[in-house]
TORBAVO-605256 format. One record per atom (N, C-alpha, C, O, CB): residue number from 1; x, y, z. Coordinates in steps of 0.001 Angstrom, whole numbers, plus 500000, padded with zeros to 6 digits. Glycine has a CB too. Layout:
# TORBAVO-605256
REC   nr       x       y       z
REC  NUM       X       Y       Z
...
This chain:
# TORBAVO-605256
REC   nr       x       y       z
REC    1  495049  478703  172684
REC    1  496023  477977  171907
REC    1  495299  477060  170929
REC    1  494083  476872  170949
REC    1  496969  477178  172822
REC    2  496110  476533  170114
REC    2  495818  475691  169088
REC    2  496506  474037  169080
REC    2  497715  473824  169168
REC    2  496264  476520  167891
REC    3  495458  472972  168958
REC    3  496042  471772  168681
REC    3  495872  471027  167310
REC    3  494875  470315  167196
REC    3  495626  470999  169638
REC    4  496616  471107  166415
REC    4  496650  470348  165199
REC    4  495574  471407  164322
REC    4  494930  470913  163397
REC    4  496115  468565  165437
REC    5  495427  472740  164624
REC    5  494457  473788  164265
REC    5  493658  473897  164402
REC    5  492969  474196  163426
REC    5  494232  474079  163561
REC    6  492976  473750  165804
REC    6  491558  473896  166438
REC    6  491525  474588  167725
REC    6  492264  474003  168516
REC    6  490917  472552  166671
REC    7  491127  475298  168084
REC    7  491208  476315  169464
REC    7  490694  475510  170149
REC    7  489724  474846  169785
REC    7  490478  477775  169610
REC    8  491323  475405  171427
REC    8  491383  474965  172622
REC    8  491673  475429  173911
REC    8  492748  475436  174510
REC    8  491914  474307  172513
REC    9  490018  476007  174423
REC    9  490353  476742  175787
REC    9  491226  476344  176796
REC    9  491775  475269  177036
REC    9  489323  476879  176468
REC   10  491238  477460  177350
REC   10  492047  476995  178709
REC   10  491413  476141  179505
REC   10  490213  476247  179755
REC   10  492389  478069  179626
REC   11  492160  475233  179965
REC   11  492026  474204  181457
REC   11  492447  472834  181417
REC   11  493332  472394  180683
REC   11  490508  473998  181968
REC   12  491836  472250  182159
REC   12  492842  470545  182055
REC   12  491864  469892  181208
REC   12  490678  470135  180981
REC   12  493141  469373  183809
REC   13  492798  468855  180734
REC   13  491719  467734  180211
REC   13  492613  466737  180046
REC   13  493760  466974  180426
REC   13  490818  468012  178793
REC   14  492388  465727  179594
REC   14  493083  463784  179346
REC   14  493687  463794  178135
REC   14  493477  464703  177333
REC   14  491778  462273  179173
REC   15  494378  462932  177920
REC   15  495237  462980  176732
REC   15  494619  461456  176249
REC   15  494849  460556  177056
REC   15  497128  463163  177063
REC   16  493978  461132  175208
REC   16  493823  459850  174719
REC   16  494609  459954  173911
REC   16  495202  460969  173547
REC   16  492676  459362  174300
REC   17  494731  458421  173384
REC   17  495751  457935  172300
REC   17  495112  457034  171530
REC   17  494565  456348  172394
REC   17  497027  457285  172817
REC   18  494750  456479  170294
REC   18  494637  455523  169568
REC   18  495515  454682  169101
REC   18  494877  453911  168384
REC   18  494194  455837  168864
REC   19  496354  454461  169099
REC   19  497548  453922  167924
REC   19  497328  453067  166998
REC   19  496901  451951  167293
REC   19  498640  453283  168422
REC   20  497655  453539  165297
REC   20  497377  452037  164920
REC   20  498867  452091  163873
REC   20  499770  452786  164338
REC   20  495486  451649  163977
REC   21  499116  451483  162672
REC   21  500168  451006  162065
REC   21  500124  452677  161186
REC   21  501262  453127  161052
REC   21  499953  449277  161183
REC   22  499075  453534  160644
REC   22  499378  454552  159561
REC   22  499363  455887  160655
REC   22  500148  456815  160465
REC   22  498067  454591  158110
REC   23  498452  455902  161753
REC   23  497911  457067  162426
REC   23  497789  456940  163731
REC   23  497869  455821  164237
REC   23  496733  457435  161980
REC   24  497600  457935  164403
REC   24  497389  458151  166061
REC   24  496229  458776  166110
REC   24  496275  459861  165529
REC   24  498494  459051  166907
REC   25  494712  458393  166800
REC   25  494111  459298  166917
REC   25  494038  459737  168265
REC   25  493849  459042  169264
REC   25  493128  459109  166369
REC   26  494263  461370  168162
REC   26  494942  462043  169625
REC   26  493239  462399  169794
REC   26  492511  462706  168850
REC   26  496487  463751  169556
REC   27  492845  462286  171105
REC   27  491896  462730  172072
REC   27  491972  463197  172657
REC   27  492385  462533  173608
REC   27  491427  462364  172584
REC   28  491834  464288  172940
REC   28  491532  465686  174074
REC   28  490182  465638  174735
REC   28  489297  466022  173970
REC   28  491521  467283  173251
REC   29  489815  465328  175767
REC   29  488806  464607  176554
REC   29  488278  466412  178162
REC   29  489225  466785  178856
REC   29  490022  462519  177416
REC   30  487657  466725  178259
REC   30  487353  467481  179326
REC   30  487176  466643  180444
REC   30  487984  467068  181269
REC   30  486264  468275  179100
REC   31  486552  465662  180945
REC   31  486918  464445  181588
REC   31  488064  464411  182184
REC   31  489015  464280  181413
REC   31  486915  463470  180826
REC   32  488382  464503  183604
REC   32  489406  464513  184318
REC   32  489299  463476  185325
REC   32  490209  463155  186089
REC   32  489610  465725  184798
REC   33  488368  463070  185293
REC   33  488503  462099  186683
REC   33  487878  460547  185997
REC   33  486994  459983  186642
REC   33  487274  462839  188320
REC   34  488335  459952  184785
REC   34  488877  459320  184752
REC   34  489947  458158  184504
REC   34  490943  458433  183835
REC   34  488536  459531  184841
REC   35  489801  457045  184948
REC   35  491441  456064  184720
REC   35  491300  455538  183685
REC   35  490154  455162  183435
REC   35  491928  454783  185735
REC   36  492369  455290  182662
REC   36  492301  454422  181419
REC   36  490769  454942  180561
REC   36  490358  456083  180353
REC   36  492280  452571  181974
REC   37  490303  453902  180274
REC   37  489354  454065  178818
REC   37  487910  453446  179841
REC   37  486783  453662  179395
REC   37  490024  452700  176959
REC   38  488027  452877  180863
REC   38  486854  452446  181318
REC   38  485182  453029  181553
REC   38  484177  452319  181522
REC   38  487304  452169  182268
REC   39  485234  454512  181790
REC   39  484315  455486  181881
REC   39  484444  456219  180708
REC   39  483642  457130  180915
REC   39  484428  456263  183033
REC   40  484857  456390  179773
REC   40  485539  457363  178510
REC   40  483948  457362  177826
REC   40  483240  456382  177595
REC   40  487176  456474  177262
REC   41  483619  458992  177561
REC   41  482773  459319  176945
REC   41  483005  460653  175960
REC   41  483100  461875  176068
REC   41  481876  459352  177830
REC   42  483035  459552  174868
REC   42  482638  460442  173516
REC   42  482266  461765  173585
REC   42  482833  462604  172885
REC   42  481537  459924  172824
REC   43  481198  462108  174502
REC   43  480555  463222  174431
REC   43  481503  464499  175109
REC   43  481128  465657  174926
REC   43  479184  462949  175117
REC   44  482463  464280  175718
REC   44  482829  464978  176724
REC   44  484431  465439  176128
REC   44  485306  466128  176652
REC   44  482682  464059  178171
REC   45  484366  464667  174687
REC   45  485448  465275  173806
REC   45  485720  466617  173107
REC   45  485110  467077  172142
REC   45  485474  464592  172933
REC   46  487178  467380  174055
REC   46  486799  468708  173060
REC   46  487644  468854  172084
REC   46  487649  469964  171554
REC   46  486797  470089  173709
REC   47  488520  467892  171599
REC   47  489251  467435  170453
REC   47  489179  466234  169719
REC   47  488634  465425  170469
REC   47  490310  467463  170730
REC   48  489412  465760  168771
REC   48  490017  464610  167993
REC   48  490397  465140  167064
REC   48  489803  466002  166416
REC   48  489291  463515  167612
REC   49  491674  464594  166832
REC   49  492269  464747  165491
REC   49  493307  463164  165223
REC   49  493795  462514  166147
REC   49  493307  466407  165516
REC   50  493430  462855  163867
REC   50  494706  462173  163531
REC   50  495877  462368  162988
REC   50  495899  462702  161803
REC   50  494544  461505  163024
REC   51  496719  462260  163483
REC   51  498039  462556  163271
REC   51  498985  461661  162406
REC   51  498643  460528  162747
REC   51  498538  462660  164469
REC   52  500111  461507  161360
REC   52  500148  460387  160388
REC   52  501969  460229  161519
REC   52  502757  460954  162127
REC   52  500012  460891  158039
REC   53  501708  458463  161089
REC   53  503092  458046  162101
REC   53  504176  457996  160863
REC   53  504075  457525  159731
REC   53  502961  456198  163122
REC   54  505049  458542  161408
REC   54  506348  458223  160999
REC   54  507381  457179  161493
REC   54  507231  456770  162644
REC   54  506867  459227  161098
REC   55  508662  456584  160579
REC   55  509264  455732  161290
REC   55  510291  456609  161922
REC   55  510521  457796  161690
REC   55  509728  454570  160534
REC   56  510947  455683  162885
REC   56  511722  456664  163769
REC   56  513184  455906  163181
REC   56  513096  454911  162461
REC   56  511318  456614  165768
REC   57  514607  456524  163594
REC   57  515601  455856  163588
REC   57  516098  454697  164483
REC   57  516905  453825  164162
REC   57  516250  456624  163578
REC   58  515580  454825  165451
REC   58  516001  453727  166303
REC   58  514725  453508  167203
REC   58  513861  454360  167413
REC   58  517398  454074  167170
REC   59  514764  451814  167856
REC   59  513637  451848  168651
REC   59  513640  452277  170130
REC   59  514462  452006  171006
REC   59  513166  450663  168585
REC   60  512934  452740  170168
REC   60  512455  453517  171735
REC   60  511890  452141  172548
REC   60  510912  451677  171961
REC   60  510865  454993  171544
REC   61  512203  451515  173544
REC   61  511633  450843  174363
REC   61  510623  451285  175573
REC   61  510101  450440  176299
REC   61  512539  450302  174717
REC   62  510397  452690  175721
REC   62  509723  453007  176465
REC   62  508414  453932  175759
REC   62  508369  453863  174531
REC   62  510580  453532  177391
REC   63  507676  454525  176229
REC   63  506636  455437  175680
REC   63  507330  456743  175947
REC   63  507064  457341  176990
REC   63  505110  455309  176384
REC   64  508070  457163  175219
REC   64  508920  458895  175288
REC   64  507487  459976  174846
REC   64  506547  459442  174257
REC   64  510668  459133  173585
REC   65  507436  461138  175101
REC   65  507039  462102  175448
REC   65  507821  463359  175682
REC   65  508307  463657  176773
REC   65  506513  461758  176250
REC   66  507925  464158  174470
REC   66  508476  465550  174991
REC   66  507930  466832  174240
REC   66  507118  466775  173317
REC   66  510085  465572  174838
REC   67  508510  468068  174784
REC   67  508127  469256  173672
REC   67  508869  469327  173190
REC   67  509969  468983  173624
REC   67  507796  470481  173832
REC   68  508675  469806  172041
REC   68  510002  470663  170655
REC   68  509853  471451  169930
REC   68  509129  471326  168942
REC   68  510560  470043  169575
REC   69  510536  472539  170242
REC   69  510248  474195  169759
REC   69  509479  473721  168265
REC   69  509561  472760  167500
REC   69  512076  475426  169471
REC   70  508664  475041  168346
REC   70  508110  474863  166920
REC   70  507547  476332  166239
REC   70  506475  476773  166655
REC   70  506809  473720  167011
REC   71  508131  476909  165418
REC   71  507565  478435  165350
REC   71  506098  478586  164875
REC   71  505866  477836  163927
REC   71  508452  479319  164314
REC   72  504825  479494  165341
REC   72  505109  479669  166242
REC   72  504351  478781  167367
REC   72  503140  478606  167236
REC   72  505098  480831  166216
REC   73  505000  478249  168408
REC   73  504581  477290  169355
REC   73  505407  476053  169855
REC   73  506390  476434  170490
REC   73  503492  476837  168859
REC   74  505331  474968  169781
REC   74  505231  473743  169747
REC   74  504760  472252  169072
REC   74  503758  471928  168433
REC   74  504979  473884  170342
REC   75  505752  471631  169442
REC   75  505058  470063  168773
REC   75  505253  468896  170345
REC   75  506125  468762  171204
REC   75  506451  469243  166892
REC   76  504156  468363  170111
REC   76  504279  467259  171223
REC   76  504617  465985  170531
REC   76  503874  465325  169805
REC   76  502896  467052  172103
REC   77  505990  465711  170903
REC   77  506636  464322  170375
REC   77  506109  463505  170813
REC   77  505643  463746  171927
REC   77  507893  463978  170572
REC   78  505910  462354  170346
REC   78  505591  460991  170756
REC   78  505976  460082  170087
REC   78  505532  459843  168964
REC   78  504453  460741  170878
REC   79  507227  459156  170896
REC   79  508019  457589  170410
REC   79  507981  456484  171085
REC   79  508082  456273  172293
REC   79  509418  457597  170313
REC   80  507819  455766  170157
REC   80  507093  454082  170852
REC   80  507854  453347  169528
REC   80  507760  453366  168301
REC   80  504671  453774  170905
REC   81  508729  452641  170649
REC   81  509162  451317  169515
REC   81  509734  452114  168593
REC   81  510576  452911  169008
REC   81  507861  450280  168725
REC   82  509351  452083  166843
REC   82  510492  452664  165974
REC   82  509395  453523  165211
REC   82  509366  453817  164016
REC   82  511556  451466  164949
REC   83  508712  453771  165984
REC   83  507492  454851  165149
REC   83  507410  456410  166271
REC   83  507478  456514  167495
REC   83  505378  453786  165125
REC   84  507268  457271  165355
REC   84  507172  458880  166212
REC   84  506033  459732  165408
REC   84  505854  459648  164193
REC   84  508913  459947  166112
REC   85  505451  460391  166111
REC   85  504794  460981  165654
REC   85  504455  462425  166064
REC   85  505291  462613  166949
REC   85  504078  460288  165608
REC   86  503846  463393  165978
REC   86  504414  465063  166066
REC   86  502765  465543  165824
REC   86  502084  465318  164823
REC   86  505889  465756  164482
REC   87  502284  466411  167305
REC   87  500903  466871  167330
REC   87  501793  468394  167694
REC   87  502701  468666  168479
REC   87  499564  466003  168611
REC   88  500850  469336  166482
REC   88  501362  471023  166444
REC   88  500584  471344  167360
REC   88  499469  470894  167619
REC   88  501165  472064  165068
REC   89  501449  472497  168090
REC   89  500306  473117  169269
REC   89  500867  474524  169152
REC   89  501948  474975  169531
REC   89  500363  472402  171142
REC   90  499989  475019  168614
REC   90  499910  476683  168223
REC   90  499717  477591  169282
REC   90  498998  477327  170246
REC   90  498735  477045  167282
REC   91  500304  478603  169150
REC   91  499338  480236  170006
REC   91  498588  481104  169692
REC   91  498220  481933  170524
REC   91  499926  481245  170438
């Protein structure tokens, strides 16, 4: 599969997040074992990309997370507060 147009083997990995006021930088980490950002190594990244934020219509009080069809594939939503933003995930 594809994230934001970069092949990405199969298996698990971490989901980082950056957030700032224009962009998200999404991290795809091989690193599974560990918590928050405390051990987080650069090296062990098999993605980065940035993604541009949009405003949303209303504010989200929680950290939402979902999929949404996307031909062909998917988009991984993400809403915080009154900003959303949309990572493509290809086949």
């Amino acid at each position: 599969m594809t994230i934001a147009g970069t092949a990405v083997p199969q298996g698990r990995y971490t989901l980082y997040c950056i957030p700032t006021a224009t962009k998200w930088t999404i991290i795809l980490s091989k690193d599974n074992y560990t918590w928050g950002n405390y051990a987080y190594d650069a090296k062990k990244d098999v993605l980065r990309t940035d993604i541009p934020v949009a405003k949303n219509n209303k504010v989200i009080e929680a950290l939402t997370i979902y999929f949404e069809d996307a031909k062909p594939g998917a988009s991984l939503i993400m809403l915080w507060d009154d900003v959303k933003v949309s990572l493509p995930i290809g086949l």
